[in-house]
Residue, then its C-alpha position, 0 to 999 in steps of 0.5 A: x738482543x734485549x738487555x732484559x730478562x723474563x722470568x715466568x716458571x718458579x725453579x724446583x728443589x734442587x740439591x746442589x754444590x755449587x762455587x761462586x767467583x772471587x769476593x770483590x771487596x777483596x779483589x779490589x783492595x788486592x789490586x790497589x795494594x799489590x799495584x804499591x808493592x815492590x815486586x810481581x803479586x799474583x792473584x787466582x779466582x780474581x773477580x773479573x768484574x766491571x768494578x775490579x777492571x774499573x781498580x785494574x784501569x786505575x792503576x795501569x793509568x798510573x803506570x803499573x803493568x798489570x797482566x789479565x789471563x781467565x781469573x789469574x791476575x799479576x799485577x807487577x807493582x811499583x812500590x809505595x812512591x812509585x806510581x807515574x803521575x801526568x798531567x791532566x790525568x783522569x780515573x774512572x771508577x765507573x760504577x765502584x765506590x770501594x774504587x772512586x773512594x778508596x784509589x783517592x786516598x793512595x792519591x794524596x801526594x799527587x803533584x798534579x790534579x786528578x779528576x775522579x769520574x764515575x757513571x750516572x749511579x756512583x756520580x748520585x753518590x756522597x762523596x764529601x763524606x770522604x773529601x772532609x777527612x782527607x782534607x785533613x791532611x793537607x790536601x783539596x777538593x773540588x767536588x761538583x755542586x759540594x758532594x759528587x763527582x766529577x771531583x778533583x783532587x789537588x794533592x800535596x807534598x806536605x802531608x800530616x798524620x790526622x786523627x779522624x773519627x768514622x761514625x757511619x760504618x763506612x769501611x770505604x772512608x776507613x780504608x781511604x783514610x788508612x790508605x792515606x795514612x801510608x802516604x804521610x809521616x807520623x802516626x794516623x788514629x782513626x776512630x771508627x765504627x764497626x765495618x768490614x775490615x779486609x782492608x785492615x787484615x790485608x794490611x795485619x798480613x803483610x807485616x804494615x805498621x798497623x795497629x787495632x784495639x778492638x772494643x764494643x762498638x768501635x776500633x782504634x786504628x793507628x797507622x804509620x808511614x809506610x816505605x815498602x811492601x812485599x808482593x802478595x799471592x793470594x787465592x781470592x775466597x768466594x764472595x758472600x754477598x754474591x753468595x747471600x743471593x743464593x742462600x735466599x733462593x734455597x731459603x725460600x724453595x722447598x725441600x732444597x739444600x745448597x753447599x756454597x764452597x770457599x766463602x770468605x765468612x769474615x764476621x764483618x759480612x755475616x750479618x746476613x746468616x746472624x739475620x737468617x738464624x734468627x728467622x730459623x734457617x739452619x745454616x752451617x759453616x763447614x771446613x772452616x779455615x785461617x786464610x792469610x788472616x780471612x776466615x773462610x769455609x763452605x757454606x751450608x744452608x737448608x730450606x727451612x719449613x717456616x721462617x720467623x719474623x725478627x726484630x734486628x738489633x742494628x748494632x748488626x746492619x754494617x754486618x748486611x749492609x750489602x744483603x738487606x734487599x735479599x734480606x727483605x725479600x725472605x721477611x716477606x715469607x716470615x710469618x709476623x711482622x719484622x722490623x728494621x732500623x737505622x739503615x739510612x746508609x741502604x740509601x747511599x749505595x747505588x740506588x736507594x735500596x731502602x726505597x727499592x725493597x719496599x717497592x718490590x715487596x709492595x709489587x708482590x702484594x706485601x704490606x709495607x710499612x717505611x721512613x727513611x731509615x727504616x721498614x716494617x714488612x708484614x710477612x705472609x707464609x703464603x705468598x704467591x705472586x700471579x701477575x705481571x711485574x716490571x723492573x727498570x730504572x733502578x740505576x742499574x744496581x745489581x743487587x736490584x736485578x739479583x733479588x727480582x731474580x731470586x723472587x721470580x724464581x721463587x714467588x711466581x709471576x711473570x717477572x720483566x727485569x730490564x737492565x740484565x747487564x747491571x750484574x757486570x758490575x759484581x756478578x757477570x756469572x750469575x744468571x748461568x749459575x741460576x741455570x746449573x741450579x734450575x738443571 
C-alpha cells in the first residue's frame, strides 16, 4: 500500500461532536514520572503514540515494568533512585524531542554512559541548548559535531543545585532541568520564559518541592531534591494541539460548527484561539473544569462569514508554537495582510515549519512574504486552489502532513500527500476522525 494519500473533493458542512486522543505532552511526562513513583500509577486515554511508546521503551530499558491495554497504561514505578542502569545502554527517542531532552535530565546521576539516539528528524535538532545547562551540574556530554544526537551522557554522583536562565520559551529545556533538579541536593532556580507548564502543574499536584512566582514575562521556578513520589491516576484530557487541526477544518468550511470535548485548555497552549479570536472566530470553552491542577473543557468553534487579518503580538508565539502552520493556513483566508514575528524556534521543531508554511501558502497561490523569523501572508477571502499540489520530504512532520490535509479538504485541488505514516508520531487516529467528519 503506498505511504501517501490523495485528496481531490473539499469536505461539506458538517455539524459534528467529536473526542480526540490523550495530550502528548502530558502523556509524556505521565510516563517519566509515574515510572520515578513509588507504587503502580495508571493512566485512561493515554496517547498511543510513536512519541509516547518511544518514553514507554525508555523507561522499560531502565528497568520499569510497564503494562499496555488500548489506551489504559499501568506503569509500575521504582522510585526516584531506582531505575537499573547497565552498561552500554541506549535510548532511542525516536522522532520526540519532549522525550530525547526531557529523559536526559532524570539521566544525571547515571553510573554508566548512555547514548541518547533519535531518527533523521530529531538528530537535525539542537541539543546543545539543553546539554549547556545541565552541564552545570556536574555532569557531560559528548554531542555529535557539538549540537546533535547521537549524544552521550556521562553522568555524576556529585551533582550541585544550579541557578539557569531559560530565554527561548523552551518548556522542554525547563522540564530537563527541573527534572534534574529532583535528582541534586539544594535548591535549583530557574529563570525562564513563558512556556507550557504541564510539567510544573504535575509536579504542584503531586505535593513536590516545587515553587513558582509568576510575574509578567518570566517564572522563577525553585526546586529542591526530591526522596519519594506518590503514584498518579490520571484521565489524560484531550489534546489541543491535535485539536487545533480541526478547529481550522470548521474555520475554513462553511456553515459548519464543531464541539471538541475534554480538551486540556491550559493557557500556555491557547494561543491558537487568542489567534483566532482575533481574526473573528467565535470559539467558546464550555463545562469548563479543574482537573488535577489542568484546566479543561469542550471546545466550541463555529465557521465564521469572514476572517480578519492580525498583527500577532509575539509575546503569544510560546502559546502556538505548535499550531502556527495551521495558523498560517487560515490567514491565507483573511481578508488583509497579517504579520508574524520572532518565530525563530518554528524552525527548530521537526522541520523547519517557518520554511514549509510558506511553501504551502505559495503552492496554493498566496503571496508570501518571509526572513528567518518571521512571514507576511496576503490573504485572499476568495481563494480556490484547481491544480495539482505534491508534498514529500518534509522530514516526516506530522503537522506538515496534518495542515496539507485540512487545506485540501478545504481550498480544493488534487493534493499528493506522501508520508501518510508521519501521523504515528502525535495522531495515528487522525485521518479516521477526518472520515466521521466528512460522514
Amino acid at each position: 500500500m503506498p505511504n501517501k494519500i490523495i485528496l481531490k473533493k473539499k469536505i461539506t458542512n458538517f455539524y459534528k461532536r467529536i473526542e480526540i486522543p490523550g495530550d502528548k505532552s502530558i502523556s509524556i511526562r505521565w510516563v517519566l514520572i509515574s515510572s520515578l513513583a513509588s507504587g503502580v500509577s495508571t493512566a485512561k486515554n493515554l496517547l498511543i503514540s510513536d512519541d509516547v511508546l518511544a518514553s514507554i521503551r525508555a523507561i522499560k530499558k531502565l528497568g520499569v515494568k510497564v503494562i499496555v491495554k488500548k489506551n489504559t497504561c499501568k506503569i509500575y514505578g521504582v522510585g526516584v533512585n531506582g531505575y537499573k542502569y547497565k552498561k552500554n545502554l541506549v535510548i532511542d527517542a525516536q522522532n520526540s524531542g519532549t522525550v530525547g531532552r526531557l529523559i536526559i535530565g532524570i539521566l544525571i546521576d547515571t553510573p554508566f554512559p548512555i547514548k541518547i539516539i533519535g531518527d533523521k528528524s530529531l538528530s537535525k535538532r539542537d541539543f546543545k541548548r539543553i546539554a549547556k545547562p545541565l552541564s552545570k551540574f556536574g555532569v557531560s556530554f559528548k554531542l555529535n559535531k557539538n549540537r546533535n544526537l547521537p549524544l552521550v551522557l556521562n553522568g555524576s554522583q556529585k551533582l550541585k543545585a544550579i541557578r539557569y536562565y531559560e530565554n527561548k520559551g523552551s518548556a522542554q529545556c525547563k522540564s530537563s532541568v527541573i527534572f534534574g533538579g529532583i535528582k541534586t541536593a539544594g535548591k535549583t532556580i530557574i529563570k525562564a520564559k513563558k512556556s507550557r507548564n504541564h510539567t510544573e502543574l504535575m509536579f504542584k499536584y503531586l505535593k513536590l518541592p516545587i515553587n513558582i512566582k509568576r510575574n509578567k514575562n518570566f517564572d522563577l521556578i525553585e526546586i529542591q531534591k526530591v526522596n519519594k513520589i506518590k503514584p498518579i491516576n490520571y484521565n489524560i484530557p484531550s489534546d489541543i494541539s491535535s485539536g487545533a487541526f480541526f478547529i481550522a477544518l470548521t474555520v475554513l468550511s462553511e456553515k459548519s460548527q464543531l464541539i471538541i470535548k475534554n480538551v486540556n485548555v491550559n493557557p500556555t497552549r491557547t494561543g491558537i484561539i487568542t489567534i483566532l479570536r482575533k481574526m473573528g472566530v467565535s470559539i467558546f470553552f464550555l463545562k469548563k473544569k479543574i482537573y488535577k491542577g489542568e484546566p479543561v473543557a469542550d471546545i466550541l468553534v463555529k465557521s465564521p462569514k469572514k476572517l480578519k487579518s492580525v498583527n500577532f503580538p509575539s509575546k503569544f508565539n510560546s502559546e502556538a508554537i505548535d499550531e502556527f502552520l495551521i495558523i498560517f493556513l487560515i490567514a491565507a483566508k483573511a481578508k488583509g495582510v497579517s504579520n508574524f514575528k520572532n518565530l525563530d524556534e518554528l524552525n527548530k521543531k521537526e522541520s523547519p515549519r517557518l520554511k514549509w508554511g510558506a511553501k504551502i501558502l505559495r503552492l496554493m497561490g498566496i503571496k508570501v512574504f518571509t526572513t528567518k523569523n518571521s512571514i507576511k501572508i496576503f490573504g485572499n477571502p476568495k481563494i480556490k486552489v484547481n491544480k495539482k499540489i505534491i508534498i514529500k520530504e518534509y522530514l516526516k512532520d506530522h503537522r506538515v502532513f496534518m495542515t496539507c490535509v485540512v487545506a485540501a479538504l478545504t481550498f480544493g485541488g488534487e493534493w499528493h500527500i506522501h508520508d501518510k505514516d508521519a501521523i504515528k508520531t502525535s495522531f495515528p487516529s487522525f485521518l479516521k476522525i477526518i472520515d466521521m467528519i466528512k460522514k
